[in-house]
C-alpha positions in Angstrom: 115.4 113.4 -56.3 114.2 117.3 -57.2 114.2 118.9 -53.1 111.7 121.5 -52.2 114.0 123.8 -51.4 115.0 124.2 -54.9 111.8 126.1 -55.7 111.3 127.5 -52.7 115.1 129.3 -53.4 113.5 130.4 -57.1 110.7 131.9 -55.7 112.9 134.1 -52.5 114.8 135.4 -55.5 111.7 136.3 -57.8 110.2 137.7 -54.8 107.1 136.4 -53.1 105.5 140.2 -52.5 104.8 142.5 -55.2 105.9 141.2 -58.5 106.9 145.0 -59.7 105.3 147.3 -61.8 101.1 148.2 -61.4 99.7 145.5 -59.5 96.3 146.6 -60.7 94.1 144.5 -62.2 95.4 142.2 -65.1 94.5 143.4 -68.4 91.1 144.0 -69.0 89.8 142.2 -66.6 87.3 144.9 -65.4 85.8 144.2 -69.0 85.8 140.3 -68.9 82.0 139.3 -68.5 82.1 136.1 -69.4 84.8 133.3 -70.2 84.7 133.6 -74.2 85.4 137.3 -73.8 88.4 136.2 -71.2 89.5 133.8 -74.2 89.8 136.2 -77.0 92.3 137.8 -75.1 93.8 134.7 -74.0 93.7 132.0 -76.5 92.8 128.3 -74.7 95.0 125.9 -74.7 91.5 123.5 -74.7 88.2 124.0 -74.8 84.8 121.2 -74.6 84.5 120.4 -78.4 81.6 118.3 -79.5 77.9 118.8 -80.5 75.6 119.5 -77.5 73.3 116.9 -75.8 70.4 117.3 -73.9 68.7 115.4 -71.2 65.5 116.7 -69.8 66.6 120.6 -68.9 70.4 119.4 -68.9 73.2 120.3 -71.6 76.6 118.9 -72.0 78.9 118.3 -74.7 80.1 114.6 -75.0 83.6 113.8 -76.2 84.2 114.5 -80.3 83.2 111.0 -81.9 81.5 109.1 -79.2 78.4 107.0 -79.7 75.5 108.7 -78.1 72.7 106.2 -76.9 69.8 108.1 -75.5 68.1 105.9 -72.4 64.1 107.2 -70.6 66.1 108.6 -68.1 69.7 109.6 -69.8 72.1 109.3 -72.2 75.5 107.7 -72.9 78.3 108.8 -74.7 81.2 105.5 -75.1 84.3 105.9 -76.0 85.7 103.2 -79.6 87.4 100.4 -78.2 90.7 100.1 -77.5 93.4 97.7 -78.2 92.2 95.1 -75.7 88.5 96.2 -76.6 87.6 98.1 -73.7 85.7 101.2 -73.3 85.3 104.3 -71.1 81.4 105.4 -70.6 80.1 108.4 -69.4 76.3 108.7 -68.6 74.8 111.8 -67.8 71.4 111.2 -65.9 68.1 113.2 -65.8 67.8 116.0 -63.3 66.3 115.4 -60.0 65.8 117.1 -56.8 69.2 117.2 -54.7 69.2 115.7 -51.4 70.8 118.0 -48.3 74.3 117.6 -47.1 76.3 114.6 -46.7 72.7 112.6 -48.4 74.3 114.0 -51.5 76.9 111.0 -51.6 74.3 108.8 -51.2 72.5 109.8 -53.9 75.6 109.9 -56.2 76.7 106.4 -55.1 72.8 105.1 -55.9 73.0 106.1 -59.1 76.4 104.6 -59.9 75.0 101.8 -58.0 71.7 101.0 -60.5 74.0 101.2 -63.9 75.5 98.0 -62.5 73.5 94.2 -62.5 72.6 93.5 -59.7 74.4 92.2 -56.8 77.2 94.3 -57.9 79.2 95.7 -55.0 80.8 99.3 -55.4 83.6 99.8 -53.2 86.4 102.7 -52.7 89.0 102.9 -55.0 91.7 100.1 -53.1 88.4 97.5 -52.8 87.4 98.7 -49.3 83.6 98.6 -47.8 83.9 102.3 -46.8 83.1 104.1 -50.3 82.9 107.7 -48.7 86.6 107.3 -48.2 87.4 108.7 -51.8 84.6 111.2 -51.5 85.5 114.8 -53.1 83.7 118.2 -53.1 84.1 121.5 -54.8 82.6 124.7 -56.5 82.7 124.2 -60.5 82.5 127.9 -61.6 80.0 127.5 -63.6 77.1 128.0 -61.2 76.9 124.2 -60.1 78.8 122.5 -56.4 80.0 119.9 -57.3 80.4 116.1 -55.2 81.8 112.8 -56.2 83.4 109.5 -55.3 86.2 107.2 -56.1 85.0 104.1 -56.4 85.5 100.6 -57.8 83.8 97.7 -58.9 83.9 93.9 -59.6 87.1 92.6 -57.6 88.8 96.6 -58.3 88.7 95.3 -62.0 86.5 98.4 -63.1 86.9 101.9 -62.0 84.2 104.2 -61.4 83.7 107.5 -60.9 80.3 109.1 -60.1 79.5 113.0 -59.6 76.5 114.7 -58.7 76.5 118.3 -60.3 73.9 120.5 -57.6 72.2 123.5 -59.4 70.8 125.3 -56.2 68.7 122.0 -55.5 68.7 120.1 -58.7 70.8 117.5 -58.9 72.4 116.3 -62.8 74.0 112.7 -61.8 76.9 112.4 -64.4 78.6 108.3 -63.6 82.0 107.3 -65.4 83.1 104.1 -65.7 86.1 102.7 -67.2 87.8 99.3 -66.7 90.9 99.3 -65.1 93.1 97.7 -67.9 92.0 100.2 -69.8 94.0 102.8 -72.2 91.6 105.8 -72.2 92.7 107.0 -69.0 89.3 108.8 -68.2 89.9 108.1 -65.1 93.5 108.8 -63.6 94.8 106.2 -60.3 93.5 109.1 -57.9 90.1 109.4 -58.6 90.9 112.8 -60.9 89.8 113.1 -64.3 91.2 113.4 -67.6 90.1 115.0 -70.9 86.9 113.2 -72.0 85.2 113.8 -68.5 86.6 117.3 -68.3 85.1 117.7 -71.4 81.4 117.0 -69.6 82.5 118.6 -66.5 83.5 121.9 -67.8 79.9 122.0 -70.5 77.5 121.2 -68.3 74.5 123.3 -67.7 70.9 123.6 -66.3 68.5 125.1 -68.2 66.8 126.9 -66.1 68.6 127.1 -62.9 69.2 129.8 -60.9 72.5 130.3 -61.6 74.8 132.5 -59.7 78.0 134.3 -60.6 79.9 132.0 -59.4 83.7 132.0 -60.1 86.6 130.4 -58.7 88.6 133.8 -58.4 88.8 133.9 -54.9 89.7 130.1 -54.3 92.9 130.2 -56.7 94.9 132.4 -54.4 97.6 130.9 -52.8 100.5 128.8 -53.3 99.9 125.4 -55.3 102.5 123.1 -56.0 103.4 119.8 -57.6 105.6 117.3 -58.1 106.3 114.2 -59.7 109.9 113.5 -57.9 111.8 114.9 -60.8 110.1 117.7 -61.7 108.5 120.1 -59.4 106.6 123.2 -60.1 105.0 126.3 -57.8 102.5 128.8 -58.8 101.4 131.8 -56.3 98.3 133.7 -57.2 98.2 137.3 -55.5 94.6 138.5 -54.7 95.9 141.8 -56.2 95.6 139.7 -59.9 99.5 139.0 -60.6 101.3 135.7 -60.1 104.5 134.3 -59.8 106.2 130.8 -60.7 109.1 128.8 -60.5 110.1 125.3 -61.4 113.0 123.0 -61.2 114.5 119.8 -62.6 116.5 117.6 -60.8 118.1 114.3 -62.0 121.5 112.7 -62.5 123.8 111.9 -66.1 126.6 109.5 -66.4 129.3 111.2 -67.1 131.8 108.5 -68.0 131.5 104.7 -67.2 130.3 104.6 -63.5 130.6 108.6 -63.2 127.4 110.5 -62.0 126.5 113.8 -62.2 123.7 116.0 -60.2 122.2 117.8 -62.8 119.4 120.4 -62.4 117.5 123.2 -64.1 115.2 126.1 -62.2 113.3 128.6 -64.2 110.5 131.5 -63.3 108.2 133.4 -64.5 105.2 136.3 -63.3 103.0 138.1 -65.4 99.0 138.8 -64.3 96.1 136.6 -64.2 92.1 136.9 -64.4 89.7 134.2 -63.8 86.1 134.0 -64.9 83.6 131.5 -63.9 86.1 128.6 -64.4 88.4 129.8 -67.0 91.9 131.5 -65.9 93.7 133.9 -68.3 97.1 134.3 -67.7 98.9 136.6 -69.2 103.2 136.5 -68.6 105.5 139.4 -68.6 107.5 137.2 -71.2 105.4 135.3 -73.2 102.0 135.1 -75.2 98.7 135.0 -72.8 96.9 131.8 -73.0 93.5 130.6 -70.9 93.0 127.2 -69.6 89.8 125.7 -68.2 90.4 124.6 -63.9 88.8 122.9 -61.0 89.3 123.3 -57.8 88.1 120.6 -55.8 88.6 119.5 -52.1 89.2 115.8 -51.6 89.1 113.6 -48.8 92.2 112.4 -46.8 89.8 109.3 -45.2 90.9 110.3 -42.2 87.8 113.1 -41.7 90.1 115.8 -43.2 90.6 117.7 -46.8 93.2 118.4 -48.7 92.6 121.1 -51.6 93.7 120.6 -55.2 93.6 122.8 -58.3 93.5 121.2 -61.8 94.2 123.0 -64.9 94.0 121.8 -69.2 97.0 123.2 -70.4 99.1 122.3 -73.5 102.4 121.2 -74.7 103.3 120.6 -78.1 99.6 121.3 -79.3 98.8 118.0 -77.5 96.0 119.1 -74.2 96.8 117.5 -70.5 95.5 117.6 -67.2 97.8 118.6 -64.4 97.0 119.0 -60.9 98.3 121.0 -57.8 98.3 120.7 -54.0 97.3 123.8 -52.0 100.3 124.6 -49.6 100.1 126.3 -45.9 99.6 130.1 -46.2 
């Protein structure tokens, strides 16, 4: 099993301070107004593709090759069926005024709650009455805070996943719902989301709103790490615009019938980083620059506290994925 102390030895020898050289600004960031202008210095690993929708002053771009039904008061965008004939739907609601504070989840789970038949119970995620125990939070980048819910439906058969998108008081509802079974993995066993809602997430706007410069600059410093129990990973963000990271592999080979071997693999990197709105340029001492689109997004423990994770798109082999870190103690 990969130990902690792997990376945290591959960071002490890259150096958890200055990373060397200028640590000004990264390259022009000073320039970057807006996230296209960050991604033609930074080519993205993924972008939202698709043709815009509209409903009522709201814009989003569903998932390439989805049917669009338009509704009186929204639209769908379904996934083609998979192998056992199952779908993933995303609806994206007509704006409405927000409700105040922690009214917000109710509001969210209402309108989850009304794209069901009734008598339909919602629960959390495991089939429990308490549905604000999955609850999440977070600033989008994009101008919008964001709120939302892990939820679950008929017997924990159907997952849902319903987000309220809060322009300054005007509330887009944006509902996912994807059966459990299912192979489109919208919707991944924590409540996060994978390419097709990120692709709504990360495109929707308010036409309109009084949007302000938001960005999630300031939030991305720190240390966020991740680990699947083979393969481990730490990025540090420097609120002077550089970063550092490390990595290791742990695992074992048989070496000869019944012989086992520990065998593991550390590597590092730094280079500098700028982020606009909700798209982070990096750009490595040692390799080309590339942007990819985050989230950072506080979710509930459902024990009254929060734990804080930061999602990016990145790419390997050409092929886009979603992979998510834990904030660590400063």
């Amino acid at each position: 099993m990969l130990r902690r102390c792997m990376l945290v030895a591959a960071v002490a020898a890259l150096g958890c301070g200055e990373t060397g050289g200028d640590p000004g600004l990264p390259p022009g960031s000073s320039g970057y107004d807006n996230p296209d202008e960050l991604m033609a210095d930074a080519p993205p690993a993924w972008r939202p593709q698709g043709t815009p929708v509209t409903v009522g002053a709201a814009s989003f771009i569903p998932p390439e090759g989805w049917e669009i039904t338009l509704y009186s008061d929204g639209v769908a965008a379904r996934s083609a069926n998979d192998g056992g004939g199952r779908q993933c739907e995303i609806f994206v609601l007509e704006p409405r005024p927000a409700a105040d504070g922690e009214a917000r989840y109710q509001q969210v789970y209402d309108a989850a709650q009304a794209l069901f038949p009734a008598g339909t119970v919602l629960t959390d995620h495991s089939g429990g009455a308490d549905w604000m125990r999955g609850r999440w939070r977070g600033d989008s980048g994009r101008g919008f805070d964001a709120f939302g819910l892990n939820l679950s439906a008929n017997q924990e058969t159907v997952d849902v996943l319903p987000m309220l998108a809060d322009f300054a008081g005007t509330a887009v509802p944006v509902v996912v719902i994807e059966p459990r079974a299912g192979s489109w993995d919208c919707i991944g066993p924590t409540g996060d989301f994978g390419l097709e809602v990120a692709n709504v997430f990360h495109s929707l706007t308010l036409e309109g709103a009084s949007h302000r410069s938001a960005s999630l600059a300031e939030e991305v410093v720190g240390k966020w790490f991740s680990s699947d129990g083979v393969t481990g990973s730490l990025y540090v963000f420097g609120a002077n615009g550089q970063y550092i990271d490390a990595g290791a592999h742990g695992g074992v080979v048989e070496t000869s019938p019944g012989e086992w071997r520990d065998v593991y693999a550390t590597w590092s990197g730094d280079g500098r980083y700028a982020l606009v709105q909700d798209v982070l340029g990096m750009f490595p001492n040692d390799d080309a620059a590339q942007s990819r689109y985050v989230r950072i997004l506080d979710w509930s423990d459902g024990q009254g506290g929060w734990s804080r994770r930061f999602c990016w798109i990145a790419a390997y082999g050409g092929s886009p994925y979603t992979h998510c870190f834990e904030l660590q103690e400063q």
